[in-house]
Backbone as ProteinMPNN parsed JSONL, in Angstrom:
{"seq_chain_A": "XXXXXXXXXXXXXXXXXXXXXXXXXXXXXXXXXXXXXXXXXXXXXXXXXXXXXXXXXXXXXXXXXXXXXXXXXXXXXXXXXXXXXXXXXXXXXXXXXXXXXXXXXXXXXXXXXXXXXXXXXXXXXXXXXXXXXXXXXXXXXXXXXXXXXXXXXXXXXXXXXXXXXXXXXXXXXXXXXXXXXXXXXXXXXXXXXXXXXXXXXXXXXXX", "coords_chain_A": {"N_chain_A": [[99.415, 18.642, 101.816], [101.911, 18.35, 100.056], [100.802, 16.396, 98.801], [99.214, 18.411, 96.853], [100.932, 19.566, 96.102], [102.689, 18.273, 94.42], [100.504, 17.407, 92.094], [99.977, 20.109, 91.335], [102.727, 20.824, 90.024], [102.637, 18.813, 87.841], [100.921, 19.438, 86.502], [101.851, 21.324, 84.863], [103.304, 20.737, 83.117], [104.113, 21.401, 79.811], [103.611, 21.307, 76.034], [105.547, 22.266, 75.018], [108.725, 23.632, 74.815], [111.503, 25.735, 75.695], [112.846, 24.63, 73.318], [112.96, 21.96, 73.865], [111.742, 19.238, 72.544], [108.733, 18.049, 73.72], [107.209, 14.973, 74.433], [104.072, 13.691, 73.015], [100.981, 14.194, 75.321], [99.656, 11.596, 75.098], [96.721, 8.996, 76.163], [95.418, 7.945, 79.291], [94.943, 6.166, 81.219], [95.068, 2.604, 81.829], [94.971, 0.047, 78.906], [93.675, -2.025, 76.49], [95.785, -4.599, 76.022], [97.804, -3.744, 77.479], [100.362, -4.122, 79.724], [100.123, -4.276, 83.261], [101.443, -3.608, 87.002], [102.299, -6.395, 88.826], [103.046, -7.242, 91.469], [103.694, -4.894, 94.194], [106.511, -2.388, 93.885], [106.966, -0.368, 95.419], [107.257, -1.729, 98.172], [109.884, -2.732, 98.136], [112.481, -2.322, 99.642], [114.957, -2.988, 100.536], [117.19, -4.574, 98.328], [117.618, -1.431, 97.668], [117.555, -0.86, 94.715], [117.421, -2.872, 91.958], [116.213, -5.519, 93.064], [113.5, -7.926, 92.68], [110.698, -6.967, 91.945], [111.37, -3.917, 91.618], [112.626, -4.157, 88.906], [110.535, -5.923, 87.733], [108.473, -3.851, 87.946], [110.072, -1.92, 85.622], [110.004, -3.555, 83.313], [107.11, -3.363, 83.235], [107.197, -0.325, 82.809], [108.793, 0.134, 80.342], [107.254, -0.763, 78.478], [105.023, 0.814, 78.415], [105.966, 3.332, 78.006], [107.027, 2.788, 75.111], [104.363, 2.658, 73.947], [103.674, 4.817, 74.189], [105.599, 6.497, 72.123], [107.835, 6.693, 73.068], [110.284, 6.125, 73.22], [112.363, 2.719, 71.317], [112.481, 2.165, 67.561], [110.83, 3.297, 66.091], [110.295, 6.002, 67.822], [109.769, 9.143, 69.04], [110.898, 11.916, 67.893], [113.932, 14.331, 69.121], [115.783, 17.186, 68.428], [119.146, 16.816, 68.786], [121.843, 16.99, 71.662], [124.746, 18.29, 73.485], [126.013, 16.264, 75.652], [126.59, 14.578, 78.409], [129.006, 13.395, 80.885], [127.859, 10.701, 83.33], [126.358, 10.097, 81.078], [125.652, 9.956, 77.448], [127.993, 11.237, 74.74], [126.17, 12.675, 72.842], [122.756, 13.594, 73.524], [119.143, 13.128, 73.714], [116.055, 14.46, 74.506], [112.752, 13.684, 75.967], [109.6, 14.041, 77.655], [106.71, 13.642, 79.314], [103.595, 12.869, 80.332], [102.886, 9.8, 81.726], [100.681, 6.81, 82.477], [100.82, 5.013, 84.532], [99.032, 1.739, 85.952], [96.838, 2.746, 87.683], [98.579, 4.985, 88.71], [99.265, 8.502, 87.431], [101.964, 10.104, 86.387], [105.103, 12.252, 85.903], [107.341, 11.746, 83.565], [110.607, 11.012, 82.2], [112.504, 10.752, 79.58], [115.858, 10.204, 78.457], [117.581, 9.715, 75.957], [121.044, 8.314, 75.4], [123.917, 8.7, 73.223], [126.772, 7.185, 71.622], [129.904, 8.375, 70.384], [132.485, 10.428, 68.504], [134.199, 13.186, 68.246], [133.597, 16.419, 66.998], [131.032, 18.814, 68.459], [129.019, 19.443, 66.389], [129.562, 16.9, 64.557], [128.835, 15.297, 66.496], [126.15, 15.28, 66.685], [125.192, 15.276, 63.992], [125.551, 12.312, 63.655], [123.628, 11.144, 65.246], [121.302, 12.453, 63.965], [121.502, 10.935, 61.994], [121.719, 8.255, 62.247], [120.288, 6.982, 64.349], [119.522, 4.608, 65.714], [121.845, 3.335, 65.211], [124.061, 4.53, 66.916], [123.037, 4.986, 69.264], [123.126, 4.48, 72.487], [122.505, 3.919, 75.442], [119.099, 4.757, 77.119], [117.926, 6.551, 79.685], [115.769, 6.653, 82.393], [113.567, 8.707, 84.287], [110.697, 8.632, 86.448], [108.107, 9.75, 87.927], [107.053, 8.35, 90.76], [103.667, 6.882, 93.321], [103.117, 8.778, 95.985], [104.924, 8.732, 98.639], [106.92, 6.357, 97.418], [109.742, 7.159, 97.308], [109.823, 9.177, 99.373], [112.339, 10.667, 100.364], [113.523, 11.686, 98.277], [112.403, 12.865, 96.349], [109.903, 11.117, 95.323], [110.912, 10.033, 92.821], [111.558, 6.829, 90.288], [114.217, 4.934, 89.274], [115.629, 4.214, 86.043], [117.936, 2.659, 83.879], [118.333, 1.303, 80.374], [119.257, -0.864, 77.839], [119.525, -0.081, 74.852], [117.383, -2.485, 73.672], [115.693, -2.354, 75.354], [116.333, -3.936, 77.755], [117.644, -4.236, 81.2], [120.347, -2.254, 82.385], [123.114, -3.06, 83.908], [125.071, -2.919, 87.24], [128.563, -3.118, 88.305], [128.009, -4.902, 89.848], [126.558, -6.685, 88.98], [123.92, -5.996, 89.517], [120.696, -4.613, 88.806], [119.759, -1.886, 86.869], [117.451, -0.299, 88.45], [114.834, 1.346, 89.796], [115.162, 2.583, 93.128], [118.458, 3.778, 92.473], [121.146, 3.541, 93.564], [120.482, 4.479, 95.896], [121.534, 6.156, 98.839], [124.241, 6.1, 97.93], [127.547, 7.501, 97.654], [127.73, 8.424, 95.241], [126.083, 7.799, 91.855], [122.74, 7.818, 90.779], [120.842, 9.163, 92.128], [122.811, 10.476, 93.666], [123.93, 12.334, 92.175], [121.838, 13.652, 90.859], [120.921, 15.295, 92.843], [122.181, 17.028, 93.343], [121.03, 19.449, 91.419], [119.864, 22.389, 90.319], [117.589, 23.199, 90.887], [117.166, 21.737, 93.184], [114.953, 19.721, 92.598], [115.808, 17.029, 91.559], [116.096, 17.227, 89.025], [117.72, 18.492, 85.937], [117.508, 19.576, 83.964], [115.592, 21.493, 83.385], [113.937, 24.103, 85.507], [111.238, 23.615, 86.148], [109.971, 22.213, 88.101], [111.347, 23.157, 90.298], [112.026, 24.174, 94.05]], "CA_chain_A": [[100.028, 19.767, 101.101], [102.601, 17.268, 99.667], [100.089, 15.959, 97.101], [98.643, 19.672, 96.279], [101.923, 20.669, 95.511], [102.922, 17.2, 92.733], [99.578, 17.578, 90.895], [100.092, 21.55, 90.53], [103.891, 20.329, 89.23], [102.637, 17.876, 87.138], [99.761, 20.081, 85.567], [102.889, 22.31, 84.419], [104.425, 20.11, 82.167], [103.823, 21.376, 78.622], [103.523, 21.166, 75.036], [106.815, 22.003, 73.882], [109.309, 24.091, 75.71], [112.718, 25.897, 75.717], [113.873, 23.69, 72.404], [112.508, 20.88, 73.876], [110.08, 18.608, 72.212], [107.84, 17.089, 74.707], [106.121, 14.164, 73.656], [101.997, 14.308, 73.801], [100.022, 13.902, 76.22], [98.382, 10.755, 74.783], [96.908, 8.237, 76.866], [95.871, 8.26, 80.526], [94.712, 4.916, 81.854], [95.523, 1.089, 80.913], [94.149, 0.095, 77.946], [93.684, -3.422, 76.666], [97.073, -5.175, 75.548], [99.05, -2.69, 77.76], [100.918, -4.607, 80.827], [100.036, -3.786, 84.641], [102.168, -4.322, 87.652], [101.553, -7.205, 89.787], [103.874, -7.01, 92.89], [103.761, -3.7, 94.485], [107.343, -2.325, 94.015], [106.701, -0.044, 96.715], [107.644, -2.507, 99.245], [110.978, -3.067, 98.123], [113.809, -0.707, 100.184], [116.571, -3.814, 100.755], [118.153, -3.391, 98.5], [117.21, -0.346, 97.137], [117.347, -1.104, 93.628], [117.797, -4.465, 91.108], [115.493, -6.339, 93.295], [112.343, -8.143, 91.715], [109.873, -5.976, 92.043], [111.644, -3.069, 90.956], [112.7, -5.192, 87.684], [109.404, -6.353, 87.228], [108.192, -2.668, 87.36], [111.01, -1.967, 84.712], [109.194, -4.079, 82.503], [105.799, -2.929, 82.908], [107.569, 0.883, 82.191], [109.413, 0.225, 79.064], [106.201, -1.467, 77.035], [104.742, 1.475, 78.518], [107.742, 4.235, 77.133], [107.097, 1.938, 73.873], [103.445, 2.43, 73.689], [103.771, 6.231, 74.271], [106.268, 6.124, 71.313], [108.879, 7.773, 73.326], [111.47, 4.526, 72.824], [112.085, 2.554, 69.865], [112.887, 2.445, 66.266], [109.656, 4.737, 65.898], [109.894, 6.497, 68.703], [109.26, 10.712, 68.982], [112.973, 12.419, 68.016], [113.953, 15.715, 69.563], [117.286, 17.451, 68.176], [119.947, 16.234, 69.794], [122.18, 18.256, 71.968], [125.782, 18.202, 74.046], [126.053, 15.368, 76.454], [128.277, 14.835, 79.803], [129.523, 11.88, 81.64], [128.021, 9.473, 82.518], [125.536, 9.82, 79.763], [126.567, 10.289, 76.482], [128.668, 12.575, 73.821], [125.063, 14.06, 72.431], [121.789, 13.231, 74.369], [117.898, 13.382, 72.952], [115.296, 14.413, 75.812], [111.475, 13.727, 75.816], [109.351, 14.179, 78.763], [105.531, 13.736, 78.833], [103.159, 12.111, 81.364], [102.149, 8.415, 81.594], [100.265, 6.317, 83.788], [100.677, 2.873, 85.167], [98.054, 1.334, 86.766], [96.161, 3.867, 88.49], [99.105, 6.19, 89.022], [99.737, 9.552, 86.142], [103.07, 10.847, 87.043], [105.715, 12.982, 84.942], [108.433, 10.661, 82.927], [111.979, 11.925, 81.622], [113.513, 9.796, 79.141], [116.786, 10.654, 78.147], [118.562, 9.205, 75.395], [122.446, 8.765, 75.695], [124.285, 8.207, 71.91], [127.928, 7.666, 71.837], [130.176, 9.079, 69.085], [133.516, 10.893, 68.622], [134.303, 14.17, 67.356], [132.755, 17.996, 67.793], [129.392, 18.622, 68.387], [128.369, 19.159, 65.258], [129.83, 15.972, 64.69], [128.005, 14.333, 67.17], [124.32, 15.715, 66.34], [125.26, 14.546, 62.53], [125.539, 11.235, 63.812], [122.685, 11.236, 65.906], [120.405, 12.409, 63.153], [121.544, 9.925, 60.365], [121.961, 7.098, 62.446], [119.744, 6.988, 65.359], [119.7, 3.602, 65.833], [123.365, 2.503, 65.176], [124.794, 5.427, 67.894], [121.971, 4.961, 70.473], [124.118, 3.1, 73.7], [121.659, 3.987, 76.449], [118.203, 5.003, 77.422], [117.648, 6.472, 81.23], [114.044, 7.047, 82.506], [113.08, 8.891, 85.59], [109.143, 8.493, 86.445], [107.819, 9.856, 89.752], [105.916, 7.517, 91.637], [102.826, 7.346, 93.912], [103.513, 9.643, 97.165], [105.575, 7.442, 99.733], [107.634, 5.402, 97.081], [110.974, 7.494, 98.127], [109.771, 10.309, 99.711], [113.544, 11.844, 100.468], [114.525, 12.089, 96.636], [110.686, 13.535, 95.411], [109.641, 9.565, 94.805], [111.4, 9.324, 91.788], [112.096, 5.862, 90.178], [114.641, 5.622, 88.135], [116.222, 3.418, 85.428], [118.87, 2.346, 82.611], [117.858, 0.175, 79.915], [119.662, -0.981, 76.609], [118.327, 0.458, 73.054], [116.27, -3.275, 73.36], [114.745, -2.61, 76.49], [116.717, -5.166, 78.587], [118.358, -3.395, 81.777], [121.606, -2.257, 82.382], [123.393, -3.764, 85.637], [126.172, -2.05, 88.231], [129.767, -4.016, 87.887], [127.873, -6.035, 91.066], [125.367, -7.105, 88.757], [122.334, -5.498, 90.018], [119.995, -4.482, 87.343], [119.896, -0.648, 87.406], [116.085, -0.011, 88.438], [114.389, 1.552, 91.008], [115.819, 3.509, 94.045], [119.295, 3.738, 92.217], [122.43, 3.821, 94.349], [120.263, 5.385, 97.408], [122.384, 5.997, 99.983], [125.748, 6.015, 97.851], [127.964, 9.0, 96.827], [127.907, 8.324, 93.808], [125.502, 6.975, 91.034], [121.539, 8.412, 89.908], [119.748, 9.8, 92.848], [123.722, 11.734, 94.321], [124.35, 12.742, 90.918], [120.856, 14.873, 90.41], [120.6, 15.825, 93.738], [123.024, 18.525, 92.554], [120.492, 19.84, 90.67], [119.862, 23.84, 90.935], [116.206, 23.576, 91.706], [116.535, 20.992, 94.323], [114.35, 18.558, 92.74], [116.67, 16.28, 90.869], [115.925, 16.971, 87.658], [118.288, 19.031, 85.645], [117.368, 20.17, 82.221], [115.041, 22.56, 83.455], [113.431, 24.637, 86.931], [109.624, 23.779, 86.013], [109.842, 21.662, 89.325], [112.228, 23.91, 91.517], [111.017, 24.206, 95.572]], "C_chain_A": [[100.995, 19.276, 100.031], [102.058, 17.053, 98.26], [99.527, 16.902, 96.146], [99.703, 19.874, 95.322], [102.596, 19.28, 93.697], [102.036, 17.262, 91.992], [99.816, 19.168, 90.435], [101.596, 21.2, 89.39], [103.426, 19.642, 87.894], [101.856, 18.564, 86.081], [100.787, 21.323, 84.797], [103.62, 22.135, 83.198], [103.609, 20.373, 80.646], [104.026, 21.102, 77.458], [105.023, 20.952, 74.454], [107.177, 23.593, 74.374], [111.056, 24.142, 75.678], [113.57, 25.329, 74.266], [113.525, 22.43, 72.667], [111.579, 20.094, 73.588], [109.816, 17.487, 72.992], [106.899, 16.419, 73.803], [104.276, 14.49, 74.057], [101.667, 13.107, 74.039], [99.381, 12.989, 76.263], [98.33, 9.878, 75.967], [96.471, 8.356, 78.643], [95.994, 6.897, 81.498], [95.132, 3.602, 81.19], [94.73, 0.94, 80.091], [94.555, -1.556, 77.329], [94.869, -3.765, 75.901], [98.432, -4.938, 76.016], [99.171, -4.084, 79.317], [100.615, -3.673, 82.153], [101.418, -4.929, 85.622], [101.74, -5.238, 88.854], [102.265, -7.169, 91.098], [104.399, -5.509, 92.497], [106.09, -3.295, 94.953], [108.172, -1.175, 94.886], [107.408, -0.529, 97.986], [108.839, -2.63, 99.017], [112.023, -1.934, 98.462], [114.565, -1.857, 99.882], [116.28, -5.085, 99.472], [117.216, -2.033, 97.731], [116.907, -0.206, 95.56], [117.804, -2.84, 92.902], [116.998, -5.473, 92.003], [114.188, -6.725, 92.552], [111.239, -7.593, 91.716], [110.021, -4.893, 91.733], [111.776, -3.816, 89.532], [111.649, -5.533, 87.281], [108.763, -4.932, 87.082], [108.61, -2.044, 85.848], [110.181, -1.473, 83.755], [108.199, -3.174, 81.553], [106.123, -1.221, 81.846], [107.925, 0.88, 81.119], [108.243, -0.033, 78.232], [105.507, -0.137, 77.261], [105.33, 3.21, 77.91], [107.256, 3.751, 75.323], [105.38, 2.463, 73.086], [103.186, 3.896, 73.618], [104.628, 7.047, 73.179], [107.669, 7.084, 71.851], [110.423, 6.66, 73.683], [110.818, 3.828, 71.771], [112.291, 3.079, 68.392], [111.956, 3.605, 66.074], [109.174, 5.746, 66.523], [109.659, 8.165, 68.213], [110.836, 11.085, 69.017], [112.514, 14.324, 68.49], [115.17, 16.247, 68.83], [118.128, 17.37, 69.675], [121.173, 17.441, 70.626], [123.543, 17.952, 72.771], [125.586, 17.53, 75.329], [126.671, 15.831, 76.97], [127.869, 13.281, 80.085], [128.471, 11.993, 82.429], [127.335, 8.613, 81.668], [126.001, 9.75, 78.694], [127.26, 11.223, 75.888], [127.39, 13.35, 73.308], [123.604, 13.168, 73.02], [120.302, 13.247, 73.277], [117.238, 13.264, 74.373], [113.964, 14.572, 75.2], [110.887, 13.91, 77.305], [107.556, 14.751, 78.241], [104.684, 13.253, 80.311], [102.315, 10.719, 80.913], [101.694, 8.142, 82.661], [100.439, 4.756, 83.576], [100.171, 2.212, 85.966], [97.504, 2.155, 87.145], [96.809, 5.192, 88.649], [99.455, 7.188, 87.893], [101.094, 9.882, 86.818], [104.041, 11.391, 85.657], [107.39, 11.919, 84.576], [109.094, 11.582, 82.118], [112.522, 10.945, 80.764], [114.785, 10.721, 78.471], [117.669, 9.737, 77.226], [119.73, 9.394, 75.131], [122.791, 7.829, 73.803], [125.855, 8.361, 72.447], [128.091, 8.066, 70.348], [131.323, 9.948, 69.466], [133.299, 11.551, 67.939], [133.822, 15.518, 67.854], [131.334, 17.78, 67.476], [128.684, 18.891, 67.758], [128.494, 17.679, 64.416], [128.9, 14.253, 65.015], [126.659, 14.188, 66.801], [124.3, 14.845, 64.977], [125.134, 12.715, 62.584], [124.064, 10.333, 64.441], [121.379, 11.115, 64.484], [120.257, 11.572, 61.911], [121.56, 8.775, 61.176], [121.592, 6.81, 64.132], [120.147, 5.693, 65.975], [121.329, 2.967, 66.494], [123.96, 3.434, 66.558], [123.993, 4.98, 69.195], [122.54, 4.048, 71.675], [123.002, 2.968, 74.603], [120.37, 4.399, 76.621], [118.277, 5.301, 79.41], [116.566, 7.111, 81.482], [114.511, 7.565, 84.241], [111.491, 9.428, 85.673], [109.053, 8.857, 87.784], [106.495, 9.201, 90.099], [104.867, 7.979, 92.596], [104.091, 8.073, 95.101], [104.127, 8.423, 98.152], [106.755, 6.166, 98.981], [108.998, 5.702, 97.422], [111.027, 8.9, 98.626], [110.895, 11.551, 100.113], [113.884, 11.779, 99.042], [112.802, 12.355, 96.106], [109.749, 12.133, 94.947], [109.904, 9.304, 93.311], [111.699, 7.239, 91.632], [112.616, 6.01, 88.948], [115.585, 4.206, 87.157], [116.626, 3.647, 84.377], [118.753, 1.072, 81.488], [119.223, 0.465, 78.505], [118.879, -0.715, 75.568], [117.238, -0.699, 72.981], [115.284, -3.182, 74.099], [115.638, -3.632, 77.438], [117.853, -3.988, 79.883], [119.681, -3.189, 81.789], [122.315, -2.644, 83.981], [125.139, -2.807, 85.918], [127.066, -3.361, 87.883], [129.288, -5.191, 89.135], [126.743, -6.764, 90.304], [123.813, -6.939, 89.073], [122.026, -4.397, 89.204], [119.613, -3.253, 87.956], [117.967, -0.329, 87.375], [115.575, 0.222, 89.714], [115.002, 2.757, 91.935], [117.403, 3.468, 93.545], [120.055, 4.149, 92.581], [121.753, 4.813, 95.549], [121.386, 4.997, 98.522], [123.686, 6.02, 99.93], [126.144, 7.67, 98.087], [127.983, 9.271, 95.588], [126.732, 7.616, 93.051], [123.891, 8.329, 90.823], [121.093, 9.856, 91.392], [121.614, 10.587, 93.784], [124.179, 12.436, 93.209], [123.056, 13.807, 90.699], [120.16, 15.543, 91.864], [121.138, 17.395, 93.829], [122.109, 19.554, 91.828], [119.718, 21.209, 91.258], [118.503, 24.156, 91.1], [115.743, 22.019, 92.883], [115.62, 19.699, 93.747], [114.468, 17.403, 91.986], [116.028, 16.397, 89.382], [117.084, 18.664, 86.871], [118.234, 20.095, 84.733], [116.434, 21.436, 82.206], [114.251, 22.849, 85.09], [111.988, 24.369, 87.241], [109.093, 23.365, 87.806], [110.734, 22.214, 90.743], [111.573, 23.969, 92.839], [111.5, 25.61, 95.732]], "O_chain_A": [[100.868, 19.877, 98.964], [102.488, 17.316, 97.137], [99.312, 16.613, 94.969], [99.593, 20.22, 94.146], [102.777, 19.499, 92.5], [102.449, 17.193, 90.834], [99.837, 19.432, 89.233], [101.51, 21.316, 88.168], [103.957, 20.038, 86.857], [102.07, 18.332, 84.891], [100.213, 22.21, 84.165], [104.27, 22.91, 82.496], [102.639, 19.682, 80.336], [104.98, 20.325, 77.491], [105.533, 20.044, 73.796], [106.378, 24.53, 74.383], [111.796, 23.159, 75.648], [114.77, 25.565, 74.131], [113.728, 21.623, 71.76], [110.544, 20.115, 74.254], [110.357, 16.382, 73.025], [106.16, 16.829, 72.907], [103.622, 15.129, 74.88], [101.761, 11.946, 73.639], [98.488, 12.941, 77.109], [99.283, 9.762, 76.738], [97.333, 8.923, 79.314], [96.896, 6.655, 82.3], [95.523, 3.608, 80.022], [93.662, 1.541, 80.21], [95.57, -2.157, 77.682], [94.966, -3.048, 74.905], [99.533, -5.334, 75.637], [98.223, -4.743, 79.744], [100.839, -2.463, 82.11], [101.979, -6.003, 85.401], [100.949, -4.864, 89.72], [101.402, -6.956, 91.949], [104.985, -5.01, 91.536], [106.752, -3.757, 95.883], [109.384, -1.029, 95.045], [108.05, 0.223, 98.72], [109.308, -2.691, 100.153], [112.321, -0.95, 97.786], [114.963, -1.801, 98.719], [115.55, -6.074, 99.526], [116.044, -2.145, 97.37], [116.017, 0.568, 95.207], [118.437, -3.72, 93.487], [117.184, -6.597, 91.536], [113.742, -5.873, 91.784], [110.597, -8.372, 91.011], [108.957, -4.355, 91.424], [110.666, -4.049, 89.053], [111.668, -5.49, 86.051], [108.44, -4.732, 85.911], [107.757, -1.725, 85.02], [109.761, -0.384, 83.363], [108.161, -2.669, 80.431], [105.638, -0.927, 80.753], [107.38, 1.794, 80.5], [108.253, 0.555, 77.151], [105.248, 0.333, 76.153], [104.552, 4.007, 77.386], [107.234, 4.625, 74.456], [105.264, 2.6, 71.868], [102.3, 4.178, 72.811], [104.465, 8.267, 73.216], [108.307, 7.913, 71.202], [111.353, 6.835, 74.471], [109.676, 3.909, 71.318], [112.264, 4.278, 68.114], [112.363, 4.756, 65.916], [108.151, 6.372, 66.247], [109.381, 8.38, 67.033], [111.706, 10.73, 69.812], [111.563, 15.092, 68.341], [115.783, 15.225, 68.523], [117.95, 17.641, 70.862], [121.31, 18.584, 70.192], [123.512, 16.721, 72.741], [124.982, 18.18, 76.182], [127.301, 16.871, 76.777], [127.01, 12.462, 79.757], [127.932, 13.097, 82.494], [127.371, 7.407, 81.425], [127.166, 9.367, 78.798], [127.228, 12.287, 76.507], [127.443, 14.58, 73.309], [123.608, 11.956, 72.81], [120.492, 13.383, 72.068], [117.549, 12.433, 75.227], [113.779, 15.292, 74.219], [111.732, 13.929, 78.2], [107.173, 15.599, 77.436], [105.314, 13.341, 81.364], [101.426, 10.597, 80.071], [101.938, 8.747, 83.705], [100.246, 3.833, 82.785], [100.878, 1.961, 86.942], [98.081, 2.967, 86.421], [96.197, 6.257, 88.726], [100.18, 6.567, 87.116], [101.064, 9.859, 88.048], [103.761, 11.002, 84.523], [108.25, 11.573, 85.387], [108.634, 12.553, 81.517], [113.158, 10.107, 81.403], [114.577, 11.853, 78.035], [118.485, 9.008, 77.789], [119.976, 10.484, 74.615], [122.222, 6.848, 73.324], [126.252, 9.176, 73.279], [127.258, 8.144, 69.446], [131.346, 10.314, 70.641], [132.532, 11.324, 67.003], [133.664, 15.704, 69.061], [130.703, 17.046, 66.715], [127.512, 18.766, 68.115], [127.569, 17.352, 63.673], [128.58, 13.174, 64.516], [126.103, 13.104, 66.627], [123.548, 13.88, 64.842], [124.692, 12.023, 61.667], [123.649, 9.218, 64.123], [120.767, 10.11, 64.124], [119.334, 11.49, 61.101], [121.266, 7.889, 60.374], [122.431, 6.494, 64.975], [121.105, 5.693, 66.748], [121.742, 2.47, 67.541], [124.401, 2.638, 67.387], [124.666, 4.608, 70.156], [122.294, 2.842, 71.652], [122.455, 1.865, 74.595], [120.26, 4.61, 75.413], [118.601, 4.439, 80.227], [116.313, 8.14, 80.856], [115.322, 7.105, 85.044], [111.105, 10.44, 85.086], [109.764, 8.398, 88.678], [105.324, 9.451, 89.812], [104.853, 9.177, 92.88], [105.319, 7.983, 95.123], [103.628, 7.301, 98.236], [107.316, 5.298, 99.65], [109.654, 4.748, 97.842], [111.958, 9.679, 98.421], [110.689, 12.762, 100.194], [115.105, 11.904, 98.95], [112.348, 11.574, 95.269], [108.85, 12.333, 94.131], [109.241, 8.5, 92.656], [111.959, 6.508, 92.588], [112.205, 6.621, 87.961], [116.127, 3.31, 87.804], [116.139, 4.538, 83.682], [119.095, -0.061, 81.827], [119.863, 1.489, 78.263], [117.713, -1.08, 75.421], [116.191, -0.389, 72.412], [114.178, -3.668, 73.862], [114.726, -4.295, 77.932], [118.642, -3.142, 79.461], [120.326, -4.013, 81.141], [121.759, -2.365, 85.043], [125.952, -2.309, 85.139], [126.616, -4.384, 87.365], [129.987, -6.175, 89.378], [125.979, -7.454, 90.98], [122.847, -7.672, 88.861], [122.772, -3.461, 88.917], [119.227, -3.185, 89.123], [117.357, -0.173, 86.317], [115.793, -0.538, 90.657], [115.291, 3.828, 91.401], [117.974, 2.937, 94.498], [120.205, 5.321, 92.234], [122.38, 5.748, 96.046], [121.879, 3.929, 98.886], [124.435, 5.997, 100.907], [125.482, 8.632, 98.476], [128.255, 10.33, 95.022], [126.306, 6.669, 93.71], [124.092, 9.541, 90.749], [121.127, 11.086, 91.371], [121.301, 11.363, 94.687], [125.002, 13.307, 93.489], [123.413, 14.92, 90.316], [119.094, 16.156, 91.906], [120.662, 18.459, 94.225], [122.644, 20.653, 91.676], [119.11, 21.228, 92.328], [118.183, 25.296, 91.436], [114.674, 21.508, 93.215], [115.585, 18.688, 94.448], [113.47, 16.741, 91.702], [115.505, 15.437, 88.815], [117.033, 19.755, 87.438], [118.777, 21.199, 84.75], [116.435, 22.262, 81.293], [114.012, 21.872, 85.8], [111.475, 24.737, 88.297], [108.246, 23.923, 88.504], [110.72, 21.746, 91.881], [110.359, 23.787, 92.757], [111.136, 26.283, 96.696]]}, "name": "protein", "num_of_chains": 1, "seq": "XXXXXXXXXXXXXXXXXXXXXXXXXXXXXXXXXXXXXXXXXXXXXXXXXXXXXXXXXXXXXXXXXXXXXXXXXXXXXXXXXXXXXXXXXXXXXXXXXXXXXXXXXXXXXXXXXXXXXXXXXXXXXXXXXXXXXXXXXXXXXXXXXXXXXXXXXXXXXXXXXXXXXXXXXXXXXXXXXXXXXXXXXXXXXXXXXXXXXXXXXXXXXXX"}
């Protein structure tokens, strides 16, 4: 029932929505030059995230993000819109479906810009100077069925505008099951979220 109910979800995700421009649809399977993952990152609970196998997933995701043009100098722009902590002052959201290796699942990228000032301010900055403002990138991709079955099997990560991850003040490279089990950090932060299924920006996925 489980898997009935993520492919009806997933078959939901449309065109272009609320103000939001969703990237397209291109793309379903690997295709020659594209990166697969070789250690199943599946297996990795301890620790929960920044281990090698999540990290090496990462990877595979970002060239993948890259190839979908939804990161990058050339990537797909949305208008930008009023941030919060501990993303940025004005945000850019895409959201499309990719696949990686065998699996399709629904991907969130969220770009965080910093910048001072009001939020007309901020957007102005955003739109002239994508690049130069751009601090963060955070992806959340839902995995096969069983990768974290108490948080919807999200995986989730923080990369730098190059692609290279971003790491916790312990040094562990933000990827994967992120801060399971804290109070604080990715997966207690969108658990908050008013349809239950950590995602914020909109109900498409509510239970």
């Amino acid at each position: 029932m489980r898997q009935t109910n993520r492919v009806a979800r997933s078959a939901r995700v449309p065109a272009l929505a609320l103000g939001v421009v969703m990237a397209s649809m291109a793309g379903g399977g690997v295709v020659a030059g594209e990166a697969t993952v070789t250690d199943d990152s599946r297996l990795e609970t301890k620790p929960p995230f920044g281990g090698p196998m999540n990290v090496e997933y990462a990877k595979v995701l970002w060239e993948r993000l890259e190839s979908h043009k939804l990161v990058g100098p050339d990537s797909i722009r949305s208008y930008p819109y009023k941030g919060n902590h501990p993303h940025g002052q004005a945000l850019e959201y895409l959201e499309t479906m990719i696949t990686i290796d065998d699996h399709a699942g629904v991907v969130m990228v969220k770009k965080n810009y910093a910048g001072e000032g009001d939020l007309d301010a901020l957007k102005a900055g955003v739109l002239n100077e994508r690049e130069k403002n751009l601090d963060s990138v955070t992806v959340m991709f839902q995995r096969e069925e069983g990768y974290d079955p108490d948080h919807d099997d999200w995986y989730w990560a923080k990369f730098q505008p190059n692609g290279e991850l971003e790491k916790n003040p312990k040094d562990m490279p933000l990827a994967g099951r992120v801060a399971k089990g804290a109070d604080k950090g990715c997966i207690a932060c969108h658990a908050d979220a008013p349809g239950k299924d950590y995602v914020f920006t909109h109900d498409r996925f509510a239970k």
